[in-house]
C-alpha positions as semicolon CSV with decimal commas, in nm:
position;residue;x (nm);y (nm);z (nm)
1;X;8,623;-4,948;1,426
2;X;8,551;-4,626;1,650
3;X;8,924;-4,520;1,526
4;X;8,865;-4,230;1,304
5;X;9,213;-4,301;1,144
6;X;9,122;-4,637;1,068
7;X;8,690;-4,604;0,988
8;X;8,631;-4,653;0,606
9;X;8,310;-4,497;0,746
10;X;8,220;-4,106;0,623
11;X;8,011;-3,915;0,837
12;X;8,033;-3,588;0,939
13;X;7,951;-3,454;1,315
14;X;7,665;-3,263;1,336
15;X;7,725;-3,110;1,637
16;X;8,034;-2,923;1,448
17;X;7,894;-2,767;1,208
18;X;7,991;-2,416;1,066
19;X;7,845;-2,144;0,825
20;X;8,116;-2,032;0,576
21;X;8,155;-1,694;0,447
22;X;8,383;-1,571;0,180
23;X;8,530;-1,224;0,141
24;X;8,784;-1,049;-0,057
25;X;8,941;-0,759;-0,100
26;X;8,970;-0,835;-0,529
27;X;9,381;-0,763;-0,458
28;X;9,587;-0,953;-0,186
29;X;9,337;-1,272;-0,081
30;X;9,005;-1,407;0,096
31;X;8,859;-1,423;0,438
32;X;8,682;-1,755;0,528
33;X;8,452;-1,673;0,831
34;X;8,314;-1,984;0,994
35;X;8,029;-1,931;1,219
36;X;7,896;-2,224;1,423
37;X;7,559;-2,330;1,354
38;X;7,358;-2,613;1,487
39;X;7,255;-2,936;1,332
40;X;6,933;-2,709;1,181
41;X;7,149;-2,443;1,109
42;X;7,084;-2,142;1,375
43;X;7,384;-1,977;1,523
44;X;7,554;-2,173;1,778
45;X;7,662;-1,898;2,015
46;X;7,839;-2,186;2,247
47;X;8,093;-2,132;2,040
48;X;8,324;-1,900;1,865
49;X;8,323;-1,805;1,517
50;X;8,696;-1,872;1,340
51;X;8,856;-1,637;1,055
52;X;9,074;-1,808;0,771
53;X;9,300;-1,606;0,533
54;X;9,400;-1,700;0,182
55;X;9,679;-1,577;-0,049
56;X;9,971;-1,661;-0,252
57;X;10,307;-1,549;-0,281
58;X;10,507;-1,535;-0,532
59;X;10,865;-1,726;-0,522
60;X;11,159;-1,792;-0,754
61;X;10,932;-2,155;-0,808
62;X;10,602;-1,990;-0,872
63;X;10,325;-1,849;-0,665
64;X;10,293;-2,052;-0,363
65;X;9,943;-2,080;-0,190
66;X;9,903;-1,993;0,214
67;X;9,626;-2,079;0,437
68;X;9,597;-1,936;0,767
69;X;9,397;-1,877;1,075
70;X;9,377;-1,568;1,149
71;X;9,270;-1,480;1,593
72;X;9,011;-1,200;1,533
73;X;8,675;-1,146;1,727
74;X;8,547;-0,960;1,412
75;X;8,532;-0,964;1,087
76;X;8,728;-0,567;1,088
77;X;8,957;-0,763;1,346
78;X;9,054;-1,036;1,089
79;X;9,132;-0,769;0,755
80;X;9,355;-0,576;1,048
81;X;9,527;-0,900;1,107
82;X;9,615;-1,012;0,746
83;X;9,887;-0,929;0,691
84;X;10,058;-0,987;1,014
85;X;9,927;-1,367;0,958
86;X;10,020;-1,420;0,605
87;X;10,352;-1,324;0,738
88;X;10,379;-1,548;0,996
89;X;10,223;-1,828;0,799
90;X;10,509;-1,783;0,488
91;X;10,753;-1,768;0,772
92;X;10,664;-2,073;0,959
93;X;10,603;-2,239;0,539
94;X;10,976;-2,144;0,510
95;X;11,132;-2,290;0,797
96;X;10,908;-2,590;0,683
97;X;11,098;-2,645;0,330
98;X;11,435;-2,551;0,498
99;X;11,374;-2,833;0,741
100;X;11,268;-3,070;0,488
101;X;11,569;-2,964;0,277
102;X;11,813;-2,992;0,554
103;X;11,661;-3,375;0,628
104;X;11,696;-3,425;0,217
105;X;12,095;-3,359;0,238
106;X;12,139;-3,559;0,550
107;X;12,096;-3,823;0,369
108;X;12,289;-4,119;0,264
109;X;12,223;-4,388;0,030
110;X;12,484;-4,622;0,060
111;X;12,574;-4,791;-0,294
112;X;12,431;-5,130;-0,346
113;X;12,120;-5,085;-0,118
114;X;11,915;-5,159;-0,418
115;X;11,769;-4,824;-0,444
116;X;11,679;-4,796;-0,776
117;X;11,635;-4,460;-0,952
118;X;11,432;-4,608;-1,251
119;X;11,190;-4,738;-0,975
120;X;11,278;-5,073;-1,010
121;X;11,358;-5,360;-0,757
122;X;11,460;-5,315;-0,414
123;X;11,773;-5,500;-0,371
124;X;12,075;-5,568;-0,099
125;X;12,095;-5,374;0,196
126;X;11,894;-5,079;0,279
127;X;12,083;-4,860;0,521
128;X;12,030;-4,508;0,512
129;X;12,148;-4,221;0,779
130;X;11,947;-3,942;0,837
């Protein structure tokens, strides 16, 4: 089983290891910088450090959480960036749910397929356009 998808095995790869650092600016969100260590921990300089961004956003349905990388060489670099990337990220989160939504309407239970709304039994046909 050398399938990762399909190993009941858990090990993690030393050889991709990273440092995590948290800041925060006590208002909008956090900063994850990752730095890449080795398997004893000293900076990997082979390769490059990463910058994650954290928020939420409020909506009509509540305050929705965003994660998001954020390109930056530096940590200044990744607070510039912010903003720019919490925008794209709720963008690109949008035209996620208005996909989904779309792909919800399209489709169409035809009656007697046996699907159940009380979760019971699957019954006669099961055609469904999407």
């Amino acid at each position: 089983m050398n399938n990762p998808n399909t190993s009941t095995e858990i090990k993690m790869d030393a050889a991709s290891l990273f440092r995590e650092e948290v800041f925060t600016d006590n208002t909008i969100g956090t900063l994850r910088r990752l730095t890449p260590v080795t398997a004893n921990g000293d900076p990997d300089p082979a390769r490059e450090q990463q910058f994650i961004g954290s928020t939420q956003v409020m909506t009509t349905a509540g305050p929705m959480p965003l994660s998001f990388e954020i390109e930056a060489k530096t940590l200044a670099d990744a607070a510039e960036g912010f903003g720019d990337a919490a925008k794209n990220a709720f963008e690109k989160t949008m035209e996620e749910l208005r996909e989904m939504q779309r792909e919800q309407a399209s489709s169409i239970v035809v009656p007697g397929s046996g699907m159940d709304p009380t979760g019971g039994g699957m019954g006669g046909g099961k055609i469904q356009m999407r």
